[in-house]
TIRO-2110 file (N, C-alpha, C; in Angstrom, 1 decimal):
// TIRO-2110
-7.7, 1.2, 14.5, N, 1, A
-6.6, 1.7, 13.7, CA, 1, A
-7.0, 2.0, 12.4, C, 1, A
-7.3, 3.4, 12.4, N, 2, A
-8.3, 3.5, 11.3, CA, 2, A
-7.3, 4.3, 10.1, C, 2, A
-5.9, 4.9, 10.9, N, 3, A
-5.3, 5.3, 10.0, CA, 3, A
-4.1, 4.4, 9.5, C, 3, A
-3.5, 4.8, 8.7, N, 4, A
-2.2, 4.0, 8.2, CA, 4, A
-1.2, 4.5, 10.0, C, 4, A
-0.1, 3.0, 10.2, N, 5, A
0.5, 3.1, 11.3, CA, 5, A
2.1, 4.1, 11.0, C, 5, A
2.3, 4.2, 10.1, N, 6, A
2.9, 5.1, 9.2, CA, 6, A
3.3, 7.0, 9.6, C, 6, A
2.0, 7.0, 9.2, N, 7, A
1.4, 8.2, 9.8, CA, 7, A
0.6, 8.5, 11.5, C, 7, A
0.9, 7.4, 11.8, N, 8, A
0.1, 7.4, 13.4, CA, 8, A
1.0, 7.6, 14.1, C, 8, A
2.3, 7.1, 13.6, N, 9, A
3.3, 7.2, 14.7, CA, 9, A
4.6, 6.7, 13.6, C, 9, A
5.2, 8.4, 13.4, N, 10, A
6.0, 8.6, 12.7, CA, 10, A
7.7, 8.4, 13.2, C, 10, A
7.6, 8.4, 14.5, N, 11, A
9.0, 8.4, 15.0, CA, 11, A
9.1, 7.1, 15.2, C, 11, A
8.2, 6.2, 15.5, N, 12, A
8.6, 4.9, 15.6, CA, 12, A
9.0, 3.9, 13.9, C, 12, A
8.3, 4.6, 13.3, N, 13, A
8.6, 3.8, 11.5, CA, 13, A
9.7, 4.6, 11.0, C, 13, A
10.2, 5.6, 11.6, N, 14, A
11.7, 5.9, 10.9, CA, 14, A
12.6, 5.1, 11.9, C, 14, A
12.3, 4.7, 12.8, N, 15, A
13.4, 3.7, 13.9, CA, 15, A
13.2, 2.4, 13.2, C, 15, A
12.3, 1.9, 12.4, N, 16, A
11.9, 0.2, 12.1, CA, 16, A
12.9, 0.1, 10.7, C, 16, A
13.4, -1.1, 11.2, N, 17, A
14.9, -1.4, 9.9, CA, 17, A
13.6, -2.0, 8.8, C, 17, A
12.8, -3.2, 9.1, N, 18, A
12.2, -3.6, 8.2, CA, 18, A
10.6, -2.7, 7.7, C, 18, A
10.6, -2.2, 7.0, N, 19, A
9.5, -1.1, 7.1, CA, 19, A
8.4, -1.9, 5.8, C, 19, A
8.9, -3.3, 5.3, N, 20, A
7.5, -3.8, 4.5, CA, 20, A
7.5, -5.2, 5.4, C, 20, A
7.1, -5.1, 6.7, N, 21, A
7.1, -6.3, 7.2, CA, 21, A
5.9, -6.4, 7.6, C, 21, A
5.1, -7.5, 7.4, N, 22, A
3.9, -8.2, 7.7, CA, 22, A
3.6, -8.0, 9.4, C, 22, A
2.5, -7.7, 9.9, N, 23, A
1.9, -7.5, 10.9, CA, 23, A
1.9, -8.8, 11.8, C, 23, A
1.7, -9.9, 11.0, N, 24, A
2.1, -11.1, 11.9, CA, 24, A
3.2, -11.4, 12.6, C, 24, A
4.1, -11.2, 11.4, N, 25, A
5.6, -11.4, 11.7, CA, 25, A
6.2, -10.1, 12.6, C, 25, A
5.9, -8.9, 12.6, N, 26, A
6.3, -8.2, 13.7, CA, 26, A
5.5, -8.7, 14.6, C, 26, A
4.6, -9.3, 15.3, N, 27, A
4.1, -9.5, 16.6, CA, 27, A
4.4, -10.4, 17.5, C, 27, A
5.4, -11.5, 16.0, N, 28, A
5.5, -12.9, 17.0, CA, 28, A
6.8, -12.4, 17.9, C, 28, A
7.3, -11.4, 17.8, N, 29, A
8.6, -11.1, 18.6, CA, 29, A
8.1, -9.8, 19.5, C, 29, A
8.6, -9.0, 20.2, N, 30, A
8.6, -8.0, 21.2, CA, 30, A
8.5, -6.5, 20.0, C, 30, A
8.1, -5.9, 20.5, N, 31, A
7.9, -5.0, 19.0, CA, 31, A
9.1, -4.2, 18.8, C, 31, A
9.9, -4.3, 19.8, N, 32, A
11.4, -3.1, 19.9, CA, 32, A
12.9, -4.3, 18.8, C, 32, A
12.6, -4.9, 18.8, N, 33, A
13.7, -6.4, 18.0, CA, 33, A
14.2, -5.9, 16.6, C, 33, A
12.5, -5.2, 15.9, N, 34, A
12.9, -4.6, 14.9, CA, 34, A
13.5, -3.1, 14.5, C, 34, A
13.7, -2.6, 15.7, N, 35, A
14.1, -1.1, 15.9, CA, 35, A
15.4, -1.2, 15.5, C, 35, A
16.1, -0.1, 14.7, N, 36, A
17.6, 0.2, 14.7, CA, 36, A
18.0, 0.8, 15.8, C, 36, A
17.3, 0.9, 17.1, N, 37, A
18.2, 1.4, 18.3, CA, 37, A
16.6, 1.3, 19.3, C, 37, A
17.1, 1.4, 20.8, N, 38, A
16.1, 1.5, 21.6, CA, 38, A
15.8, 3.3, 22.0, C, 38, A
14.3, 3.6, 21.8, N, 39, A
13.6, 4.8, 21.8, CA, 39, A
14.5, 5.5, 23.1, C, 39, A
14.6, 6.6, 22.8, N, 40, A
15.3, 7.1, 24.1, CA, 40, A
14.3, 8.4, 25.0, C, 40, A
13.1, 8.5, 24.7, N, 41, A
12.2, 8.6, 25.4, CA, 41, A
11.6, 10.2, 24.7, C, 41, A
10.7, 10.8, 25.1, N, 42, A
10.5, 11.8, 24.5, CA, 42, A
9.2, 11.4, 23.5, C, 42, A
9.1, 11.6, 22.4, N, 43, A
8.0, 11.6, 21.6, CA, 43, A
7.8, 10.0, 20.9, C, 43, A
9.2, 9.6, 21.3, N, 44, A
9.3, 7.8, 20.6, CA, 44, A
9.1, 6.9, 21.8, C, 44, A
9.2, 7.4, 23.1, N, 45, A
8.4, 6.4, 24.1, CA, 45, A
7.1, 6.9, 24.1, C, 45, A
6.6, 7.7, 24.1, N, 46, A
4.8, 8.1, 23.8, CA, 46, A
4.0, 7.2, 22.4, C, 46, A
5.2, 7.4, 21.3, N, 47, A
4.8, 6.3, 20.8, CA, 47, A
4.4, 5.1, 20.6, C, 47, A
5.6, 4.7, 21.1, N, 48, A
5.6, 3.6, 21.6, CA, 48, A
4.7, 2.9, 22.7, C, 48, A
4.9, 3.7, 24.0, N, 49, A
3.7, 3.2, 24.8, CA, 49, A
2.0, 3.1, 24.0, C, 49, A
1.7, 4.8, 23.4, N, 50, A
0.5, 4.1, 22.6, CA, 50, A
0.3, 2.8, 21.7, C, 50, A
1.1, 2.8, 20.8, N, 51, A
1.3, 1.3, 19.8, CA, 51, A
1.2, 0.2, 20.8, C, 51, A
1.7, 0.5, 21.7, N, 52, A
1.9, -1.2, 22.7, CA, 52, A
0.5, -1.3, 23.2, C, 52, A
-0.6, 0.0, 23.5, N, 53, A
-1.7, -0.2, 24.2, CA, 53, A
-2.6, -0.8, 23.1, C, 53, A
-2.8, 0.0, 22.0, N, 54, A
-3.1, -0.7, 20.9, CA, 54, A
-2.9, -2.5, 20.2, C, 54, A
-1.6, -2.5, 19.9, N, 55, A
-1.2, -4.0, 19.9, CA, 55, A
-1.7, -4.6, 21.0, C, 55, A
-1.7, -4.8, 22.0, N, 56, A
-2.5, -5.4, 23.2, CA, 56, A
-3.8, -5.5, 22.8, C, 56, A
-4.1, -5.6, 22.4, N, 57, A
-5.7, -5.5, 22.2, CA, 57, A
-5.8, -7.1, 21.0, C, 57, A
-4.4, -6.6, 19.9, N, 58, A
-4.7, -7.6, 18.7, CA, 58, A
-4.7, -8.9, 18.5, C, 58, A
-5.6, -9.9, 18.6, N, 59, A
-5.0, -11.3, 18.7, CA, 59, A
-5.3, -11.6, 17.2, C, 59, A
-4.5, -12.3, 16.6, N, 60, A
-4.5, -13.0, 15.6, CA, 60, A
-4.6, -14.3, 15.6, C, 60, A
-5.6, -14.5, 14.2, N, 61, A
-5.5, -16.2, 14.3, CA, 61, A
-4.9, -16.7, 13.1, C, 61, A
-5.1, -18.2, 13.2, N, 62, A
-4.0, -19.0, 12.0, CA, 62, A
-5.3, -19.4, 11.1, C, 62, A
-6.4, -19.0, 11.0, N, 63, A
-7.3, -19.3, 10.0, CA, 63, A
-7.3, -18.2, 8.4, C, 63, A
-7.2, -19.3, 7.6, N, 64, A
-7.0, -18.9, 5.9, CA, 64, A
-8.3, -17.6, 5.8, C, 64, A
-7.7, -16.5, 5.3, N, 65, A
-8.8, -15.9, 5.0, CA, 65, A
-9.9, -15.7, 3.9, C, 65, A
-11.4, -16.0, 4.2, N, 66, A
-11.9, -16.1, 3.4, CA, 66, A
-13.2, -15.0, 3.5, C, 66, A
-14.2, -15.4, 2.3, N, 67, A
-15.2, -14.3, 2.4, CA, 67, A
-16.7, -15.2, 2.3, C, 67, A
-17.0, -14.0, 4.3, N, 68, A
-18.3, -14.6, 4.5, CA, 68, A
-19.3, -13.7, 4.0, C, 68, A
-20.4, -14.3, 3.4, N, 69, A
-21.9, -13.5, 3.6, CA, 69, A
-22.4, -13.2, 4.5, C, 69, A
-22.8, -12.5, 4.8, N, 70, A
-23.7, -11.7, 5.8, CA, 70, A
-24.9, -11.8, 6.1, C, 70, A
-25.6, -12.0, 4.9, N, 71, A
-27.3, -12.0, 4.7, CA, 71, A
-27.8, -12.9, 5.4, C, 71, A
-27.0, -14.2, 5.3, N, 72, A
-28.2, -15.6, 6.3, CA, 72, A
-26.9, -16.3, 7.0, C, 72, A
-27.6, -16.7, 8.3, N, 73, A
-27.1, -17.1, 9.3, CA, 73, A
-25.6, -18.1, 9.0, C, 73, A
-25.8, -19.0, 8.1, N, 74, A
-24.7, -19.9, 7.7, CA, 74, A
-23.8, -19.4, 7.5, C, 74, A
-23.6, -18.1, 7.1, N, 75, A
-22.4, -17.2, 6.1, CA, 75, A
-22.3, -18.0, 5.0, C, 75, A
-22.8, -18.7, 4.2, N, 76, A
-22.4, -18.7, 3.0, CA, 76, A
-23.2, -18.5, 1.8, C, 76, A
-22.9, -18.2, 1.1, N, 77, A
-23.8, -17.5, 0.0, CA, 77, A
-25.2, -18.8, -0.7, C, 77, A
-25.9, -18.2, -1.0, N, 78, A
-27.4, -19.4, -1.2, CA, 78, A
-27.9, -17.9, -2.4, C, 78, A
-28.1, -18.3, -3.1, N, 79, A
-29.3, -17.8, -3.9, CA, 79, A
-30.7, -17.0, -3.5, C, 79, A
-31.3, -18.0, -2.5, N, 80, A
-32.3, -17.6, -1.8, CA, 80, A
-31.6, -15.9, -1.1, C, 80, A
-30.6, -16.4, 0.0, N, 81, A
-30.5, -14.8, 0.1, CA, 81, A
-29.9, -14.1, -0.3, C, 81, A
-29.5, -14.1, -1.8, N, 82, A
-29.1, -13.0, -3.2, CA, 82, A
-30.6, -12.5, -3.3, C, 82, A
-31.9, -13.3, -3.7, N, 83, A
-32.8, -13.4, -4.0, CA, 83, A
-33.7, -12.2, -3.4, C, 83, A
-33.5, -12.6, -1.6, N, 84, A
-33.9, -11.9, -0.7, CA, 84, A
-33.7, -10.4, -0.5, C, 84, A
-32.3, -10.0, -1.1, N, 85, A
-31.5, -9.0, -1.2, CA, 85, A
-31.6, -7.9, -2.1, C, 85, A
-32.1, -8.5, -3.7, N, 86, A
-32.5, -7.9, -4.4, CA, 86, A
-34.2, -7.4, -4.0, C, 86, A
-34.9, -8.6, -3.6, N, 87, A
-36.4, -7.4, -3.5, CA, 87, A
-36.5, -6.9, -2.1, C, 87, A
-35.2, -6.8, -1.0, N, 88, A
-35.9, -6.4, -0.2, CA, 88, A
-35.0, -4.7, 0.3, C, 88, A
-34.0, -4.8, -0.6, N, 89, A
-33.0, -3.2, -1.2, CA, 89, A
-33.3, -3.3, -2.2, C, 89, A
-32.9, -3.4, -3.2, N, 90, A
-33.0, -3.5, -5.0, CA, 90, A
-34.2, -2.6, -5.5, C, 90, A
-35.3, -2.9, -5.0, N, 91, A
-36.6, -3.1, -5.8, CA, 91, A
-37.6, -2.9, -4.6, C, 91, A
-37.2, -1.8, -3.9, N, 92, A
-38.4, -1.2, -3.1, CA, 92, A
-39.4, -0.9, -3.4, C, 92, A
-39.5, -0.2, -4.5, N, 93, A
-40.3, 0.7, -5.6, CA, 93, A
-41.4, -0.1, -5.7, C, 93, A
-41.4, -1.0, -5.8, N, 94, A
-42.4, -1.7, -6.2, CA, 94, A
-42.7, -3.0, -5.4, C, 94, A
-44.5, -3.2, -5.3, N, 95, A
-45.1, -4.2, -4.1, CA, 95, A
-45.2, -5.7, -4.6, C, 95, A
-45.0, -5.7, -5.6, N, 96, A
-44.7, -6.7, -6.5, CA, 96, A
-43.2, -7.8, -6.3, C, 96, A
-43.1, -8.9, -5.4, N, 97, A
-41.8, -9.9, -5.2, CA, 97, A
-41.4, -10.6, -6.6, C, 97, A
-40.2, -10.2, -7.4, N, 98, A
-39.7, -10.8, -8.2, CA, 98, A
-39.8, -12.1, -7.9, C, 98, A
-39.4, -12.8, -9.4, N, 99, A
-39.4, -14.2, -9.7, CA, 99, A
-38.4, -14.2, -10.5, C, 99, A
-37.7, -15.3, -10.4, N, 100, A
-36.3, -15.3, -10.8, CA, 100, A
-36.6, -17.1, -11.7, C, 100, A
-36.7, -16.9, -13.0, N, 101, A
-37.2, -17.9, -13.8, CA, 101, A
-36.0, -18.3, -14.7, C, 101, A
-35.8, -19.8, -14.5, N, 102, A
-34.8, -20.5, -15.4, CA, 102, A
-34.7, -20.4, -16.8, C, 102, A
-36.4, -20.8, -17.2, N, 103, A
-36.7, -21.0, -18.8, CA, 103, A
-36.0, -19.6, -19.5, C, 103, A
-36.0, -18.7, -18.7, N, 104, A
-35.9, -17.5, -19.9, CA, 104, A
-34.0, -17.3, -19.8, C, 104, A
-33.7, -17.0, -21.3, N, 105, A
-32.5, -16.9, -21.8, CA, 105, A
-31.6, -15.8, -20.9, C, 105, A
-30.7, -16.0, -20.3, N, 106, A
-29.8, -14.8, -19.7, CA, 106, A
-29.8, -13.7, -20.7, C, 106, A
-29.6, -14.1, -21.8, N, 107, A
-29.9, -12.2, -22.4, CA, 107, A
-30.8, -11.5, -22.1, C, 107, A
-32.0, -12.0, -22.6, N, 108, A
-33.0, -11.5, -22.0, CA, 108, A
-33.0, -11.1, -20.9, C, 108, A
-32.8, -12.1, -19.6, N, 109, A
-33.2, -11.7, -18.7, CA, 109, A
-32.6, -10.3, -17.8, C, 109, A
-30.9, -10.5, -18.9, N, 110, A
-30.3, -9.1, -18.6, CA, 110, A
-30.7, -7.6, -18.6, C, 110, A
-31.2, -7.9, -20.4, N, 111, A
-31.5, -7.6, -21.2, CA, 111, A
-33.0, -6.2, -20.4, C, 111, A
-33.9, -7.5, -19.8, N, 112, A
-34.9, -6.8, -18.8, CA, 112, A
-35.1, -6.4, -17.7, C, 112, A
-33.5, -6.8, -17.0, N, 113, A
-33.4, -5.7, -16.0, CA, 113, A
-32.9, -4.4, -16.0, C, 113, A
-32.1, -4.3, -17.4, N, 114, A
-31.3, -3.1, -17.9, CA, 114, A
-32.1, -2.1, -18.0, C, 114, A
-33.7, -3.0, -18.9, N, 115, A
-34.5, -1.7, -18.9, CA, 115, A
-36.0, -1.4, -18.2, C, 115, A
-35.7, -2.4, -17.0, N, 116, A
-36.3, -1.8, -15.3, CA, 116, A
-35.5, -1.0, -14.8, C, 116, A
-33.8, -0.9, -15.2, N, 117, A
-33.3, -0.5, -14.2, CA, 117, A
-32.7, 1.2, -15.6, C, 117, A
-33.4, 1.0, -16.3, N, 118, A
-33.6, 2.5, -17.3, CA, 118, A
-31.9, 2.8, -17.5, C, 118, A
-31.0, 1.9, -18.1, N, 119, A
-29.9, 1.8, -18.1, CA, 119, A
-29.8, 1.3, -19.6, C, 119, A
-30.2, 0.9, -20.7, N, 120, A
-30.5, 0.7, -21.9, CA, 120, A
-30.6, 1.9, -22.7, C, 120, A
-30.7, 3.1, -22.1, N, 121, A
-31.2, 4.0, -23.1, CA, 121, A
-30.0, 5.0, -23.6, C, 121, A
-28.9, 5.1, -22.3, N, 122, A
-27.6, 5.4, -23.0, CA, 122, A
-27.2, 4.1, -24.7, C, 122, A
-27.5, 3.0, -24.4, N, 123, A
-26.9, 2.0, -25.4, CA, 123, A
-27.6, 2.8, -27.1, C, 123, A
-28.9, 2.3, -26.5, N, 124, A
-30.0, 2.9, -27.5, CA, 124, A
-29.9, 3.7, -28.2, C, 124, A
-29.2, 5.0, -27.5, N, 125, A
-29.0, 6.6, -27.6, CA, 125, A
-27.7, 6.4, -28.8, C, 125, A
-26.8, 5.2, -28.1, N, 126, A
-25.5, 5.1, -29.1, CA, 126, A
-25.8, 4.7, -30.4, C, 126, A
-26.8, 3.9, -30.5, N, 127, A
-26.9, 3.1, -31.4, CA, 127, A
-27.9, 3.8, -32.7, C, 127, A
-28.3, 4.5, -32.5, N, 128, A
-29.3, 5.9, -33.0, CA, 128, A
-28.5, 6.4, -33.6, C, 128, A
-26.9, 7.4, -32.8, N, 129, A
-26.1, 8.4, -33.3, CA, 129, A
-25.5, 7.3, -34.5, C, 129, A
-25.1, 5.9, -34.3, N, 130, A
-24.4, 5.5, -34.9, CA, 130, A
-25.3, 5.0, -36.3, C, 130, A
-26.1, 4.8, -36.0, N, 131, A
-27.1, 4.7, -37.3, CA, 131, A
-27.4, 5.7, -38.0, C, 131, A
-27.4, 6.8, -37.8, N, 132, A
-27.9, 8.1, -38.3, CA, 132, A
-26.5, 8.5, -39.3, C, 132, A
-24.9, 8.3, -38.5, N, 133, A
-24.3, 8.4, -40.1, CA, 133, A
-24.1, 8.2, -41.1, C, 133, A
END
């Protein structure tokens, strides 16, 4: 369902009384309940039958949603594979594996990836114009 249901199937959302209703809550009932009248066939049973082939398909669960990582097998985020992520997309360019060191101050550390990553020189550039008046 890659488009809005809106526009997938227009004769059936001008028949729906509740048109900001949650996808859960329309499914725990029969999908016609919320209709102002039953389809009387034509372009709104075609609809309809598609939508029904579709919804068949959807199971929903009662689990809270949340956000997994992807990178290592546990789903949950670790350092190590942020770590992994940056030198192994990030920083192809170079044969050299980052080190990610405590001692040094987050400015800095910012500070020197701004200008690995040649993104300092707009600042620089401002700070030039702004000096020069």
């Amino acid at each position: 369902m890659e488009n809005i249901l809106r526009i997938s199937f227009p004769r059936l959302y001008l028949l729906e009384c509740h048109k900001d209703v949650f996808v859960a809550k329309k499914l725990r009932n029969p999908l016609v309940h919320s209709f102002r009248r039953i389809s009387l066939g034509g372009a709104e049973a075609e609809q309809k039958r598609d939508l029904g082939l579709i919804l068949h398909l959807v199971l929903l669960s009662t689990v809270e949603d949340r956000w997994v990582w992807l990178l290592d097998c546990m789903e949950e985020y670790s350092v190590a594979s942020s770590h992994s992520l940056v030198d192994g997309h990030l920083l192809q360019t170079s044969s050299i594996a980052s080190r990610w060191v405590n001692r040094v101050p987050i400015k800095v550390n910012v500070f020197s990836w701004k200008l690995v990553l040649n993104i300092v020189y707009c600042v620089a550039l401002f700070v030039t114009l702004e000096w020069n008046r």
